[in-house]
C-alpha positions as CSV (number, residue, x, y, z in Angstrom):
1,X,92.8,103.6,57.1
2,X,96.7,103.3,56.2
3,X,98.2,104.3,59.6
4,X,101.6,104.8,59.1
5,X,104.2,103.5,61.9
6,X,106.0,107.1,62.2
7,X,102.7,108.7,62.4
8,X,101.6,106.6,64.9
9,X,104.9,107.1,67.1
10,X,104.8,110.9,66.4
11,X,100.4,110.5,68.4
12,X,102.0,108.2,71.1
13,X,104.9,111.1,71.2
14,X,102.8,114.3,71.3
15,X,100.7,112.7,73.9
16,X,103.2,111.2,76.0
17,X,105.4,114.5,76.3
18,X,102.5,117.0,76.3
19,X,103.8,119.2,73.1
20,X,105.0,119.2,69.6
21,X,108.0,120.6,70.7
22,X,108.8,117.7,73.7
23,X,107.6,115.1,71.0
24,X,110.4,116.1,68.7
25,X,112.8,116.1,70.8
26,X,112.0,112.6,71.8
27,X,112.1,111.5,68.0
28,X,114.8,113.1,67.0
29,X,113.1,115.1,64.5
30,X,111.7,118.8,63.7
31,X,108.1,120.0,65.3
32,X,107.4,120.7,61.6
33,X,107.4,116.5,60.8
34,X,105.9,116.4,63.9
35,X,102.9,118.4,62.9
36,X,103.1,116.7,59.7
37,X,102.5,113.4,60.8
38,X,100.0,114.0,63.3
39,X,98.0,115.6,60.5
40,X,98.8,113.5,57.9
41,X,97.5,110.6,60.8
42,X,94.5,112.9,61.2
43,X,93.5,113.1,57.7
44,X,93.5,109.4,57.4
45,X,91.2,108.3,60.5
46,X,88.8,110.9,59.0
47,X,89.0,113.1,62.3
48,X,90.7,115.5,64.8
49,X,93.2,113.2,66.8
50,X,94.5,115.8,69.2
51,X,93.6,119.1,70.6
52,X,96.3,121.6,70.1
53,X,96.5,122.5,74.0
54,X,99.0,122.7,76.8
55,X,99.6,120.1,77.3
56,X,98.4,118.2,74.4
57,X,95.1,116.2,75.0
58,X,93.6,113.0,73.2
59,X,90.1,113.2,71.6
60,X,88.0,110.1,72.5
61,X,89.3,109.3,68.7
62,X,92.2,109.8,69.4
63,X,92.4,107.7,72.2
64,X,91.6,104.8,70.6
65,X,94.6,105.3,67.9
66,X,96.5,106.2,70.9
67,X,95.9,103.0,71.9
68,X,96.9,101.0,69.1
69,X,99.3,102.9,68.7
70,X,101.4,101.9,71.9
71,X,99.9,98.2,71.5
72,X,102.0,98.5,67.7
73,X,105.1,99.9,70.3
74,X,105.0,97.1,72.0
75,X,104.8,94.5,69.5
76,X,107.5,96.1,67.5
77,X,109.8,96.0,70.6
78,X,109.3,92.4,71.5
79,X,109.7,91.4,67.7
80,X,112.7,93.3,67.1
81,X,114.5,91.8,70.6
82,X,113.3,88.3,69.4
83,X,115.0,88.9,65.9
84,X,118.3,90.5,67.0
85,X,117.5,93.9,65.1
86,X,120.8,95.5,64.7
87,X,118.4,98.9,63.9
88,X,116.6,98.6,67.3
89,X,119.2,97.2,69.8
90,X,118.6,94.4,72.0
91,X,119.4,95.9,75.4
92,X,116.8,98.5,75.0
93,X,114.0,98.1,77.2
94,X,110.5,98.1,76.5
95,X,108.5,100.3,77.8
96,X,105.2,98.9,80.1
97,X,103.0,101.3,81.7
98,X,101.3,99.9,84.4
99,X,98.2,100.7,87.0
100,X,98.5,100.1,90.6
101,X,97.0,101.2,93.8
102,X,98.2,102.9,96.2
103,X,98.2,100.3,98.9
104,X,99.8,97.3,96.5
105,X,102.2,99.7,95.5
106,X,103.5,100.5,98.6
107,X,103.6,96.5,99.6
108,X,104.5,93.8,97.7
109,X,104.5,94.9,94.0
110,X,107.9,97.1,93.7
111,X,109.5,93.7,94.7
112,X,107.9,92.0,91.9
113,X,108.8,94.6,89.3
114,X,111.8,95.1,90.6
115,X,112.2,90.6,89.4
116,X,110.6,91.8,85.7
117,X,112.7,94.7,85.3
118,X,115.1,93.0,83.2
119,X,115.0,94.4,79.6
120,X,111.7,96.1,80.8
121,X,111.0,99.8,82.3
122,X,108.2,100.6,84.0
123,X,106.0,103.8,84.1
124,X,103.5,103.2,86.8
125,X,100.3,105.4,87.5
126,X,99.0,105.1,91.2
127,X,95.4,105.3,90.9
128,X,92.6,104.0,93.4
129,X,92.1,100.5,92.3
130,X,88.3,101.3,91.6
131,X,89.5,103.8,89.0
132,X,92.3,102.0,87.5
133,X,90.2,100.8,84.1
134,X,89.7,104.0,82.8
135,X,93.4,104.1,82.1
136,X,93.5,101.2,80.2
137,X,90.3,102.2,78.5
138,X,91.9,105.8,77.4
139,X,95.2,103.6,76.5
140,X,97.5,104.9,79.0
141,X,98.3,101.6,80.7
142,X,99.0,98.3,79.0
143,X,98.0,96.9,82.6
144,X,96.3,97.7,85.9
145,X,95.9,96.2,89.1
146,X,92.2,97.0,89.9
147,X,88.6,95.6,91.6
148,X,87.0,95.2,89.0
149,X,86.4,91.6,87.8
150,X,84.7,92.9,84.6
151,X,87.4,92.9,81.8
152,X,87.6,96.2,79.7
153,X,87.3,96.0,76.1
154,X,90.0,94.2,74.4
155,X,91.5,93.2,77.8
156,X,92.2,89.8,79.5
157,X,91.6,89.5,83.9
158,X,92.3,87.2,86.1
159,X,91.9,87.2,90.0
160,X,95.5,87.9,92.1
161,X,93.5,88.1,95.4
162,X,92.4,90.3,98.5
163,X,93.2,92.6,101.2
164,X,92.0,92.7,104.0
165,X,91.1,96.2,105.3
166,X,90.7,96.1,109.1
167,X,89.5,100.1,111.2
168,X,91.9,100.8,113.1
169,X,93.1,103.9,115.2
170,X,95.5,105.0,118.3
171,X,94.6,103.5,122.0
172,X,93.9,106.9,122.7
173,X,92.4,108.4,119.9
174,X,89.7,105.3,120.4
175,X,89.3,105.5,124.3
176,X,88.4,108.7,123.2
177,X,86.2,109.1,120.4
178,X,84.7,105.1,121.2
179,X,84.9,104.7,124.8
180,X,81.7,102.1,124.0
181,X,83.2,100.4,121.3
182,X,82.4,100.5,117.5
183,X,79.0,102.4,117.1
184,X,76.9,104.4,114.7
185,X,77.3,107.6,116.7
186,X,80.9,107.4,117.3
187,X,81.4,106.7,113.9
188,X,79.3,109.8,112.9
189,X,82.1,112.0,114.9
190,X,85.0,111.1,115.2
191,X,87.3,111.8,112.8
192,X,88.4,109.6,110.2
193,X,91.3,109.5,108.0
194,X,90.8,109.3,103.8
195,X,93.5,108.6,101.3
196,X,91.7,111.1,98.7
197,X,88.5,112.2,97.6
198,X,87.9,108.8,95.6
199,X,88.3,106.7,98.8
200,X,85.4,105.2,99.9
201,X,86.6,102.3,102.1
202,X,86.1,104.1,105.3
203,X,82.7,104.8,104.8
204,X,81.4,101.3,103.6
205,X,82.7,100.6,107.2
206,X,80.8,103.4,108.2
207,X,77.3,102.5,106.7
208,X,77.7,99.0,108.2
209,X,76.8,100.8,111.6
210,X,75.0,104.0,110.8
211,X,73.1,102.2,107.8
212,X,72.8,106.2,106.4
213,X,74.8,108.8,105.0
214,X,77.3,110.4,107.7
215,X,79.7,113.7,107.6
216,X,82.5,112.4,110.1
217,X,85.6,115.5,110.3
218,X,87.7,114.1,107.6
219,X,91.7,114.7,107.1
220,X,92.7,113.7,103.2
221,X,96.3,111.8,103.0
222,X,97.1,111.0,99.8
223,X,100.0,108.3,100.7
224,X,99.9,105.0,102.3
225,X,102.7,105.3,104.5
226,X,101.5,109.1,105.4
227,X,98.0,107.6,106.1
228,X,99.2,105.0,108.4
229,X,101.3,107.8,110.5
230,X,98.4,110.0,110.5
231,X,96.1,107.0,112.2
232,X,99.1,106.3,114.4
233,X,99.3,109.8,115.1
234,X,96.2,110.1,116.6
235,X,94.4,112.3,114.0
236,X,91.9,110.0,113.1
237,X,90.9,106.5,112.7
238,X,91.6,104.7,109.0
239,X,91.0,101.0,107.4
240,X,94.6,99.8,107.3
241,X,95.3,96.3,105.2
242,X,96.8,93.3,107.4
243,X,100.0,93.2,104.9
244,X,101.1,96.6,106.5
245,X,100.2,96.0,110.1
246,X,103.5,96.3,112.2
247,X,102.9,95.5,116.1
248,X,105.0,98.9,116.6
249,X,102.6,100.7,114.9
250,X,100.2,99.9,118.6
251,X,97.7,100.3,117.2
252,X,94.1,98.8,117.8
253,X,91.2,97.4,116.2
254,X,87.4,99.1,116.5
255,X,85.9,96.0,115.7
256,X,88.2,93.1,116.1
257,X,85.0,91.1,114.1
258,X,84.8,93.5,111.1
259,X,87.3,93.8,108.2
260,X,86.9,94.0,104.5
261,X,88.5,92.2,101.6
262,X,89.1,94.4,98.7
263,X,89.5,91.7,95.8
264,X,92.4,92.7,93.0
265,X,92.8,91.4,89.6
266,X,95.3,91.8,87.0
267,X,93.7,93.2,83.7
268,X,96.0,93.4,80.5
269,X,96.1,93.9,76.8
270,X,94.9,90.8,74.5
271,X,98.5,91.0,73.0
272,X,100.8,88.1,72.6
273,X,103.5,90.2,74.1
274,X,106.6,88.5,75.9
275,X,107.5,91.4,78.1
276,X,104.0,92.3,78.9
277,X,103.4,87.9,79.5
278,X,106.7,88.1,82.3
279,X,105.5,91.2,84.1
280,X,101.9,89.3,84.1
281,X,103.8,85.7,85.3
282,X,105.8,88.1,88.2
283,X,102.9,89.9,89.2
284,X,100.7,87.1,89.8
285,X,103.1,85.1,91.8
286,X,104.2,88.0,94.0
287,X,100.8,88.0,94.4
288,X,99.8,84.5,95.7
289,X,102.6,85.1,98.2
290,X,101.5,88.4,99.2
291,X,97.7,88.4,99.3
292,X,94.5,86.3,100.8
């Protein structure tokens, strides 16, 4: 295949900004070279790259040249800062998208981007970090803070470390719904508070008491900070990590013996990429501070 480098910034382009139109824009050029050079890119993989929606959308081709695409991006950028190129200049910042969870996010990694952001921007995805892989699978992210230890396909992993999840609730939202401590029934109704629909923390927790399938009341609060008020609040009981335990949050433990440790590692692109090496270097020792 001879990719072409304007082709493959026009893919990275239409996908990125969700039209032809946008992608223009962004490029400086017309939606008619646009079109040109997605098709031109098209007829030299041999297949449909793109399906002309709104927004845009990747084929599983096209994902993978989306993907090399951005790994070319990056590359290019750290090269032409390295060289001085009076065509690209030096102050621009490369671009890293990024994958974290929710929890990390709202902890200890800002600080740590905020030490790499030198000559580096961030677009960061907040995904559960069970899911986080399938966005550097599809390409999106160049890196992702996940649990799985498994490295994807053309990626490098290494361990950063755990949280530690503990259940915890209001003194009176537990005198209420577990006047007799932690158990199988309690846990079956009272309650409980869920990040989203992909959260499944609270009920491994669960299934180490019931040991079977429960349907608890359930409130869904999709931020870490709005599901630690909602526990606090008294609306339900939540697994809450040790890093954001404040003791004017008064809240207790229903099992003072039971927590879980949610490992995280750190899984990047096999590219020998300066910027993408830093953020890697910043990450993992924000992380050693930070995390079990």
């Amino acid at each position: 295949m001879d990719l072409q480098l304007d082709q493959l910034r026009a893919l990275d382009a239409v996908i990125s900004e969700g039209t032809f139109d946008a992608a223009a824009r962004k490029l400086s050029v017309t939606p008619s070279a646009i079109s040109q050079r997605i098709k031109a890119l098209e007829d030299s993989a041999g297949r449909i790259l793109v399906q002309r929606t709104k927004p845009v959308q990747p084929t599983e081709s096209g994902l993978t040249v989306l993907r090399l695409a951005r790994q070319i991006q990056l590359l290019t950028s750290d090269t032409a800062r390295e060289l001085g190129d009076v065509h690209q200049p030096t102050d621009r910042p490369v671009v890293i998208p990024i994958a974290v969870n929710a929890d990390s996010l709202q902890t200890w990694v800002i600080d740590a981007l905020g030490r790499a952001a030198k000559g580096v921007c961030f677009e960061v995805h907040r995904e559960d970090e069970e899911h986080t892989t399938r966005l550097l699978r599809d390409g999106t992210v160049m890196a992702a803070i996940t649990s799985t230890a498994a490295p994807v396909q053309g990626c490098t992993v290494h361990r950063l470390g755990a949280m530690r999840y503990r259940p915890m609730a209001a003194p009176e939202f537990a005198r209420t719904w577990f006047p007799d401590g932690a158990n199988a029934k309690s846990f079956a109704q009272a309650p409980v508070i869920l990040f989203d629909r992909k959260d499944d923390l609270q009920f491994r927790l669960m299934r180490h008491y019931t040991r079977k399938p429960v349907d608890p009341p359930r409130h869904y609060i999709p931020s870490s900070a709005g599901f630690n008020d909602a526990v606090r609040a008294g609306m339900g009981w939540g697994m809450i990590p040790d890093i954001m335990m404040r003791p004017e949050d008064n809240l207790v433990p229903l099992d003072e013996n039971v927590f879980i440790d949610v490992p995280l590692y750190w899984q990047q692109w096999k590219l020998d990429s300066p910027a993408l090496g830093m953020v890697a270097a910043t990450i993992s020792e924000a992380a050693a501070q930070a995390l079990l």
